[in-house]
FITOR-229481 format. One record per residue: x negated, y negated, z of N, C-alpha, C in turn; residue in one letter. Coordinates in steps of 0.001 Angstrom, whole numbers, padded with zeros to 6 digits, always signed. Atoms other than C-alpha are relative to their C-alpha. Layout:
BEGIN
XYZXYZXYZA ...
% end
This chain:
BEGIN
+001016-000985+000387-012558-032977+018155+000347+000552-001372X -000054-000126+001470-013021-032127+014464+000039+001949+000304X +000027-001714-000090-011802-028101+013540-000819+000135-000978X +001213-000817+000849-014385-025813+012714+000501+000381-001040X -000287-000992+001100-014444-025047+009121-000528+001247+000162X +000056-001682+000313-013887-021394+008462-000950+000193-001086X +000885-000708+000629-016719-019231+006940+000200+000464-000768X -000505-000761+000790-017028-017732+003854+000119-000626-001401X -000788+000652+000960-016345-018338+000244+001133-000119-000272X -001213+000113+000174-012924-019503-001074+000391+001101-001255X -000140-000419+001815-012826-016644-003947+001386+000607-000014X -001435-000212+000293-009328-015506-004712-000030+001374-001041X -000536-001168+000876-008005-012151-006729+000097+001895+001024X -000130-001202-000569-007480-008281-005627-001362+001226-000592X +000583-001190-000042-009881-005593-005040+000571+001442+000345X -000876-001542-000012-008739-002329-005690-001326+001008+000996X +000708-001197-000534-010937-000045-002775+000145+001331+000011X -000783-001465-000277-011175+003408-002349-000996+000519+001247X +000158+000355-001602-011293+003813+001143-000464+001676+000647X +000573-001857-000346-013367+007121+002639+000768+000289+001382X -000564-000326-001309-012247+008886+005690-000953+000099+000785X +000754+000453-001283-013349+008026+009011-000193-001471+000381X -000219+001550+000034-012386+004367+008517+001276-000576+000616X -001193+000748+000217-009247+002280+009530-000213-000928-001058X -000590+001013+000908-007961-000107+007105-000287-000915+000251X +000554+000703-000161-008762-002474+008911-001646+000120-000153X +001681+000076+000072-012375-001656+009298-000972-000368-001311X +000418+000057+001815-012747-000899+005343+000425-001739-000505X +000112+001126+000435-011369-004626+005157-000692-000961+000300X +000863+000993-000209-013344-006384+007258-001739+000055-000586X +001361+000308+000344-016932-004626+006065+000747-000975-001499X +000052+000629+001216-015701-005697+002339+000299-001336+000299X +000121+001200-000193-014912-009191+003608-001581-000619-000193X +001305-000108-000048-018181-009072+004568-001269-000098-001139X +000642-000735+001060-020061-007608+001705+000425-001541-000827X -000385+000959+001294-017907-010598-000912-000313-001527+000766X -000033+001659-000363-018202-013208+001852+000566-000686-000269X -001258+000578+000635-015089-013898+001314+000707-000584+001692X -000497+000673-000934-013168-016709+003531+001044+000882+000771X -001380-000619-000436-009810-015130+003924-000017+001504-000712X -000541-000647+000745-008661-011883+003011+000786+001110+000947X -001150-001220-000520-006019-008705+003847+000461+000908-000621X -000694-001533+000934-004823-005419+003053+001349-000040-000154X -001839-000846+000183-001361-003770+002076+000135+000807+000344X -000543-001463-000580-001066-001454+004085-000626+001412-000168X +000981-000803-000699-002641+000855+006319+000170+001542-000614X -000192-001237-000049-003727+004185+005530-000749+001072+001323X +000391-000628-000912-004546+006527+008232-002224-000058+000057X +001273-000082-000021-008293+006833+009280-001019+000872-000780X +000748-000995+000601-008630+010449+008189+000419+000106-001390X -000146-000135+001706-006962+009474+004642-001006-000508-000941X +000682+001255+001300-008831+008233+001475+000826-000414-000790X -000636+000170+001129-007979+006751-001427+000539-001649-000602X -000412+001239+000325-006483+003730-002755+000241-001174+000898X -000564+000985-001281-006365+000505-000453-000389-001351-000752X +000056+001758+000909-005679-002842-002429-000118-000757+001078X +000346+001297-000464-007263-005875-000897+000445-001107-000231X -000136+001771+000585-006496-009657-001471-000636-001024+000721X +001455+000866+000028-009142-012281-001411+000929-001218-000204X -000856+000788+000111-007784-015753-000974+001381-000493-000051X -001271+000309+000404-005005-017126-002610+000936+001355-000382X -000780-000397+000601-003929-013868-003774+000611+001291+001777X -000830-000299-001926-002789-012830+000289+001155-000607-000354X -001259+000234+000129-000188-014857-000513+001324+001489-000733X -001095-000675+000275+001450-012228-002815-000603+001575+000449X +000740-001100+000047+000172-008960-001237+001316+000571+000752X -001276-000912-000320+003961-007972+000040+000285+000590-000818X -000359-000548+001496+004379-006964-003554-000606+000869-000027X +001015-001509+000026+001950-004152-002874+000616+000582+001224X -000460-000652-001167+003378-003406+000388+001038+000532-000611X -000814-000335+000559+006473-003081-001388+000223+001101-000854X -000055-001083+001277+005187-000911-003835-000167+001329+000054X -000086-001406-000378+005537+002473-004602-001533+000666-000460X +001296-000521-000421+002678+005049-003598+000004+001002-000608X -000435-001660+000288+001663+008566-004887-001304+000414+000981X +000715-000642-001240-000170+010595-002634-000309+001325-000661X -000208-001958+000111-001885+014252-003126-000558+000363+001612X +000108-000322-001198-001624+016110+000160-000346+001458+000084X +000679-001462-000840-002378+019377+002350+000682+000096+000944X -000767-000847-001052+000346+020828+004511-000781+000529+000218X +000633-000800-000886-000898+023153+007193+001578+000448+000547X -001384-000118-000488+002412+025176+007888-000817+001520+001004X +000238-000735-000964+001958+027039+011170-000345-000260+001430X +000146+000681-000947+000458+024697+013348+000411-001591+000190X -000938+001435-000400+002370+021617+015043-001081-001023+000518X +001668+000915-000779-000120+018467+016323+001188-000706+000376X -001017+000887-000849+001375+015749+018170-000008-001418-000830X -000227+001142+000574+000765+013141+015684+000269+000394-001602X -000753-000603+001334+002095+015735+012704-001440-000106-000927X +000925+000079+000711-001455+015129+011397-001250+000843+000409X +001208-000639-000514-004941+016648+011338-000994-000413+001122X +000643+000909-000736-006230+014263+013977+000866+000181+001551X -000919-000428-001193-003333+015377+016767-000444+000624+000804X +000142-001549-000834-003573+017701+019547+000924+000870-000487X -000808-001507+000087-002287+021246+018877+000793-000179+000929X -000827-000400-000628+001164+021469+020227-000132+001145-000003X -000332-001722+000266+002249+024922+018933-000561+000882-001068X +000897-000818+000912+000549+027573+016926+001161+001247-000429X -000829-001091+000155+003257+030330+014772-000945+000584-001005X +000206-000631+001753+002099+032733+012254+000867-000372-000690X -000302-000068+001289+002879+032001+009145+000191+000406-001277X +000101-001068+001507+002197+035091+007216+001024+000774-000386X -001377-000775+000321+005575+036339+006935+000864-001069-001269X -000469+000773+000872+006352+033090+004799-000301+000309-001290X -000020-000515+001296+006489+033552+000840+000052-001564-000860X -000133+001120+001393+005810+031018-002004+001135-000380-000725X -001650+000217+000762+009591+031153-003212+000322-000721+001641X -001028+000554-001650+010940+030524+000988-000767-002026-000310X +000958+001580+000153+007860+027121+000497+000874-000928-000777X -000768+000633+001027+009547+025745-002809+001182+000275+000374X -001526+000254-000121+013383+026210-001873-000281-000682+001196X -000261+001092-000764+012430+024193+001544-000253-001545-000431X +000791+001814+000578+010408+021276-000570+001020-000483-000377X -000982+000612+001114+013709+020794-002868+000848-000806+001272X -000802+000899-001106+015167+019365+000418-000610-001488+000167X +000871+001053-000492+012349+016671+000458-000061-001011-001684X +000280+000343+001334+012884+015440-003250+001483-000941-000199X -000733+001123-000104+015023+012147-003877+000459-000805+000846X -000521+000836-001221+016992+010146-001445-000200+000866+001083X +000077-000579-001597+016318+011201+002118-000477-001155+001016X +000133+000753-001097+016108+010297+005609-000761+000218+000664X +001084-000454-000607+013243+010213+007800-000191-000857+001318X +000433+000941-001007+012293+009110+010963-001210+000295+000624X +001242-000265+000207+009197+007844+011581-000462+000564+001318X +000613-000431-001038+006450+009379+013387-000019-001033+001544X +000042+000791-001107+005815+008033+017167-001452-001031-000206X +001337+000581+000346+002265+007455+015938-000247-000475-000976X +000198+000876+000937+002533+004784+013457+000259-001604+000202X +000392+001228+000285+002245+001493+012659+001687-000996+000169X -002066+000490-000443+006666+000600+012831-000446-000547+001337X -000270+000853-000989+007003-001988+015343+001561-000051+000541X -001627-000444-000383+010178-001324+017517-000363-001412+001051X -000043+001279-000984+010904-005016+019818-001403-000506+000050X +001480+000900-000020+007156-006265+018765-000678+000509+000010X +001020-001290-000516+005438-003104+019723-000205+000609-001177X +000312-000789+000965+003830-001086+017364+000087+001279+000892X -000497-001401-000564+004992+002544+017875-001406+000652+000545X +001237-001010-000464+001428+003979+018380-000455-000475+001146X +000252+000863-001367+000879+001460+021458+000530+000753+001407X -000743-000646-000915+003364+003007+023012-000100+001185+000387X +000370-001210+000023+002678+006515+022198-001386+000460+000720X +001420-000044-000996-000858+006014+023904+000066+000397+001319X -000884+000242-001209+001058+005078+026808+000653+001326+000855X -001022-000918-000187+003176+008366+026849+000940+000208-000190X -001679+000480-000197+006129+006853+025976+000487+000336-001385X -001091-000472+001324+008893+008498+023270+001180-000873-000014X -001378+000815+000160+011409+006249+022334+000675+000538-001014X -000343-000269+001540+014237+006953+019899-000336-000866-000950X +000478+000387+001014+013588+006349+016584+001190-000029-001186X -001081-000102+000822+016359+005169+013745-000938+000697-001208X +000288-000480+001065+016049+007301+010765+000068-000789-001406X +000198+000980+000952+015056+005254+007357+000275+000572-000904X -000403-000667+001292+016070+005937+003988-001015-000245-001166X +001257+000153+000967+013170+006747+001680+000240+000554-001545X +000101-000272+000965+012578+007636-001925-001065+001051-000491X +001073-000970+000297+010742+010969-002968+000239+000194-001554X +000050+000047+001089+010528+010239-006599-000574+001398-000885X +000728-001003+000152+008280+013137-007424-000533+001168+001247X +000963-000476-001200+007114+015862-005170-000451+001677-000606X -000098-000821+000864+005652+018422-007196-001575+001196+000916X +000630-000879-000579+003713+021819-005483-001478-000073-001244X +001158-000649+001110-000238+022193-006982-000562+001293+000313X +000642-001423-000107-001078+025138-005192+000288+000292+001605X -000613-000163-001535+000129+027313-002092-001014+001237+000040X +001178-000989-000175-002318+029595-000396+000918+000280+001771X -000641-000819-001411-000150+032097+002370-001614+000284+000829X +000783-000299-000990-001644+033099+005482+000225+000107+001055X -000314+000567-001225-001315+033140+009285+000398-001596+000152X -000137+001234+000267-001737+029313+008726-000206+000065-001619X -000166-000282+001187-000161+028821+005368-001104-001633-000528X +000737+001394+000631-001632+025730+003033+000847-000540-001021X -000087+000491+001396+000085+023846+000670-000446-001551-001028X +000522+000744+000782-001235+021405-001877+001538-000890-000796X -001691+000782+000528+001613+018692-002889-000899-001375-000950X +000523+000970+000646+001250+015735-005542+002165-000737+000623X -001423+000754-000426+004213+013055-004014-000446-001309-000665X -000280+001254+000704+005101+009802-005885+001440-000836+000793X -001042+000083-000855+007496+008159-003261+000303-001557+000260X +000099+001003-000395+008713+004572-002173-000478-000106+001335X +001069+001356-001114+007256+001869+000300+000847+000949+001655X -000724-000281-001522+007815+002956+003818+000242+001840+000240X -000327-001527-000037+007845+007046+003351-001503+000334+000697X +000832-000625-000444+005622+008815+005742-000089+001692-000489X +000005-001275+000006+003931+011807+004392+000074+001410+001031X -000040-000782-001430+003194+013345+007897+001396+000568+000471X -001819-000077-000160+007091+013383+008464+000218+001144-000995X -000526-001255+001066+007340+015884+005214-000590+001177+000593X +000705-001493-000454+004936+017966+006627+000745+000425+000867X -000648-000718-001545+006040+018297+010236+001706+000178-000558X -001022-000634+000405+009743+018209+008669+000236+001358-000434X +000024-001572+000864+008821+021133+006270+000111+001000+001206X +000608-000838-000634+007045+022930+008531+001423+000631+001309X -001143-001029-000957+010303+023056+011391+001207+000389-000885X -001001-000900+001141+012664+023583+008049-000487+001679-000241X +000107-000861-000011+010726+026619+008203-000501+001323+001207X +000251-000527-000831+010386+027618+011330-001774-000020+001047X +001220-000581-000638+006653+027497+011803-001145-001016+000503X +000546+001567-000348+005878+023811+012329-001173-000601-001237X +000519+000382+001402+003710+021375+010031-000960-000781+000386X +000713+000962-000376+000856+019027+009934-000665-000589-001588X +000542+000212+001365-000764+017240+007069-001827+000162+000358X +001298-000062-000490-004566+018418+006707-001028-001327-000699X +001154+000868+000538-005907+016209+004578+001396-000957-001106X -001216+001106+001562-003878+012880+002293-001273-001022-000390X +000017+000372+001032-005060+011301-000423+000625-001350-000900X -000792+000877+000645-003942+008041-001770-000133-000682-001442X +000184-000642+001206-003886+008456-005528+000331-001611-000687X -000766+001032-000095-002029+005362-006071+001188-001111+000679X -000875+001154-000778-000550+001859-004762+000053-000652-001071X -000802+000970+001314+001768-000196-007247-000351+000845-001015X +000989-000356+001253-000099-000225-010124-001338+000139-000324X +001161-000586-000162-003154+000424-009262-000421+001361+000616X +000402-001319-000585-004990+003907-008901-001515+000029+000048X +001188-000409-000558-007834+005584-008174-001249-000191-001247X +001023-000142+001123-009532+005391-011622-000580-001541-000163X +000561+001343-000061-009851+001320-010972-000342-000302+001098X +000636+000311-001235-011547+001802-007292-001420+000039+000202X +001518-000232-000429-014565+001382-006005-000581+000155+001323X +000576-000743-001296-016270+002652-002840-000901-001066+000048X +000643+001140-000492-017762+000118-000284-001658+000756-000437X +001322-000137+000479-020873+002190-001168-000884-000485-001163X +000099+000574+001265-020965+000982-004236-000277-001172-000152X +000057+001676+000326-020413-002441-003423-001331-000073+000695X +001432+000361-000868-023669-002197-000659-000911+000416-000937X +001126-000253+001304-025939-000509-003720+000153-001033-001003X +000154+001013+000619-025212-003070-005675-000125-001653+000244X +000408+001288-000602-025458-006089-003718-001438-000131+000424X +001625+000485-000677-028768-005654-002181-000538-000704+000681X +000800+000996-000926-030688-008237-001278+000947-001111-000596X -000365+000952+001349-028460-010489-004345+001020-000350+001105X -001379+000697-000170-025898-013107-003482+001500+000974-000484X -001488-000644-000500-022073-012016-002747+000375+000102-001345X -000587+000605+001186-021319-013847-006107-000051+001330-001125X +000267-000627+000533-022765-010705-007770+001192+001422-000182X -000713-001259-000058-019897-008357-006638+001346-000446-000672X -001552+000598+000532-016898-010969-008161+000254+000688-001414X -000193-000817+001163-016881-008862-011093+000934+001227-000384X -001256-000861-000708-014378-006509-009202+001337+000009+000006X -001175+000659-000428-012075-008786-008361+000955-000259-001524X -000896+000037+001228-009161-008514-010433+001151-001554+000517X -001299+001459+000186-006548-011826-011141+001038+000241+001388X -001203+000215-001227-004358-013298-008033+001059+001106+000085X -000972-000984+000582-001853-011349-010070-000033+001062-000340X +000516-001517+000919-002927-008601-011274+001276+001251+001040X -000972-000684+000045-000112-006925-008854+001131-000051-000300X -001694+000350-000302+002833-008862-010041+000158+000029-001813X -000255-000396+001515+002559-007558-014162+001222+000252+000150X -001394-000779+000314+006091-006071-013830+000627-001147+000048X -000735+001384-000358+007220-009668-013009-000152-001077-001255X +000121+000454+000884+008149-011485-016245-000203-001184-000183X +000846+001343+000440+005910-014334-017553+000059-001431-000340X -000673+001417+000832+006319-018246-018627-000904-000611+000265X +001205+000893+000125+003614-020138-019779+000528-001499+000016X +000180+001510-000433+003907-023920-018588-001104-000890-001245X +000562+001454-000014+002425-026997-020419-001019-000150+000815X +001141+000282-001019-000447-028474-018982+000555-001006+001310X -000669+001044-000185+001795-031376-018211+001264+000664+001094X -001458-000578-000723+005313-029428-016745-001022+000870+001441X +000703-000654-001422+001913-027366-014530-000321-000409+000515X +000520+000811-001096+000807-030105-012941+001051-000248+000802X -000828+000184-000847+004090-031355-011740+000953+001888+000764X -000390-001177-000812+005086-027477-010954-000830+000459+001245X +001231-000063-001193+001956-027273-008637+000629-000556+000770X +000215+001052-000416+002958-030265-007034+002020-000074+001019X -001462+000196-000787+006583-028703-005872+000948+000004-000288X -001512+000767+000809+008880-029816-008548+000109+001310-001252X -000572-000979+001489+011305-027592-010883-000118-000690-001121X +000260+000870+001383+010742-028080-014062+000827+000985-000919X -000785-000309+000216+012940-028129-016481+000039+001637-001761X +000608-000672+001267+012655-024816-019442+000946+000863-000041X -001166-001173+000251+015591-023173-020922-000269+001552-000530X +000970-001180+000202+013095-020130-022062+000051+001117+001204X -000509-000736-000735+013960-018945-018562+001098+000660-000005X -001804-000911+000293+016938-017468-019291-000552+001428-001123X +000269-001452+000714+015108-015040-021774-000632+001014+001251X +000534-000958-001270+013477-013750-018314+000589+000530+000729X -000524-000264-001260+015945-013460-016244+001381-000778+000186X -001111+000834-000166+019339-014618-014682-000335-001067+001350X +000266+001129-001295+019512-017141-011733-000096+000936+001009X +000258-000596-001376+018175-016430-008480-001149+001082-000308X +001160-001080-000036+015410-013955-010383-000893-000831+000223X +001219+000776+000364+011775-014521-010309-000803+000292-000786X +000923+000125+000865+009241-015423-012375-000927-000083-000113X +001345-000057+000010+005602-015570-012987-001034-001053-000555X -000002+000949+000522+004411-018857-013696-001773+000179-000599X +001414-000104+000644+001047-019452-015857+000487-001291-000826X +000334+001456+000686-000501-022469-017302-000256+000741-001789X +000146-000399+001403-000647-021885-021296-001532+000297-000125X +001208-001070+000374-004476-021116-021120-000422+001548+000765X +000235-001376-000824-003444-018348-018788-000527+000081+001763X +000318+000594-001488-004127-019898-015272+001468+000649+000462X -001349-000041-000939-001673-018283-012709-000117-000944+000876X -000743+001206-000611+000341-020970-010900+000460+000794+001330X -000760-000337-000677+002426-018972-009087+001173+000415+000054X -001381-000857-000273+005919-017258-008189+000976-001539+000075X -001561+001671+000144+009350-020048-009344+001421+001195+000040X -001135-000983+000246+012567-018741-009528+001192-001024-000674X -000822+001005+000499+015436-019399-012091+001194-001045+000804X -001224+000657-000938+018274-021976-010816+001479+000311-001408X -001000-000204+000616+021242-022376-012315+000264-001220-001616X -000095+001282+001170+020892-025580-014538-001511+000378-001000X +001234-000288+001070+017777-023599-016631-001261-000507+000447X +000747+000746-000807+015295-025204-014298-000903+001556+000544X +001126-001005-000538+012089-022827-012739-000497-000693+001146X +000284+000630-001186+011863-023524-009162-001032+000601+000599X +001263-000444-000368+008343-023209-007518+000364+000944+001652X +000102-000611-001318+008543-020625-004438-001088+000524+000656X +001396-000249-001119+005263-019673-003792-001536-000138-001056X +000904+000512+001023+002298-021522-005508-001647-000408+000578X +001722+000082-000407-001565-021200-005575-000674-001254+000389X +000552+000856+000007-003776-023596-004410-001028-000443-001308X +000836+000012+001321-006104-023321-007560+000740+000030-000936X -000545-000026+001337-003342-023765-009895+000404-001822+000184X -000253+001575-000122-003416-027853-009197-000743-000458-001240X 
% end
């Protein structure tokens, strides 16, 4: 029996979305599948339902490198709620516990944040996406079930206060710039029992992923007003290069000749690698009119070994 070809066009590159609240990640990926009529495609990583903001896509071939966004570092602007506790540290929880908060002060706020700023340890919420023995933690948490949780070592690069508003239930306004794997919800509910009065995040924001932000997104609304009645083909105008997340990853234009046989599997030989990098780095391969190839890495004899290579760079 002959397999069904899969639906869809084959189009390849990254869409930078900006994802409204009241969506999963998933959901926002499958309408835009939809919408581009696109064969394959996948996100980098989930943002909560009730977040917006930045959610890079990849269309085709460029799924292959979309760990490089997972990888990458995020900035976030958020909304503590210090006073009331939820059970999933977020605005979407049940109310555990309820403290006043009006005895707290804008100086006590800022000397607990400075605890949340560079290397730290966190462990994640019960209600996330961490897979403990196959399970995704929120599966479980449905369930009833608390398991321990190892504490991870994150990066709070930036975490800078925009505005604090006291109260019974206090408020604060945060701009965070943090590495891959840092749950904001965790700062909150952290803060919040660093100060006695418990925490929740009311509202997040995802400002930026990698290198992409919010000023190069576009809202699925956008893409349905402009599609219309018109072919899919009309929205590829979006779509940014396979690569377009792996700029920080230094360059080497190929021959037409050395890109065919690099497609095809084989190191090829270019002592020019060595201005990129030492052995064992990687590299960013491109055909000299600017065609990405794909991800090689140096060897030791000056050679650029192919490790992960497009189908459209043949």
């Amino acid at each position: 029996m002959s397999r069904k070809r899969s639906m869809g066009r084959p189009i390849n590159g990254v869409l930078v979305l900006m994802k409204s609240a009241g969506m999963t990640s998933n959901h926002a990926l499958q309408k835009a599948k939809y919408l581009f009529s696109a064969r394959k495609a996948g996100h980098t990583g989930s943002l909560d339902p009730f977040a917006t903001g930045v959610l890079p896509l990849c269309f085709g071939e460029a799924t292959k490198f979309s760990q490089y966004l997972l990888d990458a570092d995020k900035r976030y602007i958020a909304t503590f709620r210090l006073g009331v506790a939820t059970s999933t540290a977020d605005i979407e929880g049940e109310e555990l516990a309820r403290v006043d908060a009006s005895g707290l002060s804008a100086a006590q706020i800022e000397k607990a944040l400075a605890a949340f700023r560079g290397d730290i340890l966190q462990v994640p919420p019960m209600v996330s996406a961490l897979k403990v023995n196959g399970q995704p933690l929120y599966k479980l948490a449905r369930k009833g079930q608390v398991i321990e949780r190892q504490a991870r070592a994150v990066t709070i690069y930036q975490l800078d206060i925009l505005a604090i508003r006291l109260g019974p239930v206090a408020e604060v306004d945060v701009d965070i710039r943090c590495s891959k794997g840092t749950y904001i919800r965790s700062i909150a509910s952290d803060l919040g029992e660093a100060l006695g009065v418990g925490g929740h995040v009311s509202k997040l924001h995802r400002a930026a992923a990698g290198c992409f932000t919010e000023d190069q997104a576009v809202t699925l609304e956008q893409l349905i007003e402009e599609l219309g009645e018109r072919s899919a083909d009309v929205l590829d105008h979006y779509l940014l290069p396979p690569d377009a997340a792996l700029e920080a990853i230094p360059k080497l234009a190929l021959s037409n000749i050395s890109s065919h046989y690099f497609c095809q599997g084989q190191a090829i030989m270019d002592m020019r690698v060595y201005r990129l990098g030492n052995q064992g780095d990687t590299v960013r391969v491109c055909r000299e009119d600017g065609l990405f190839l794909g991800l090689g890495e140096i060897t030791d004899d000056g050679r650029v070994a192919p490790r992960r290579v497009i189908a459209t760079g043949t």
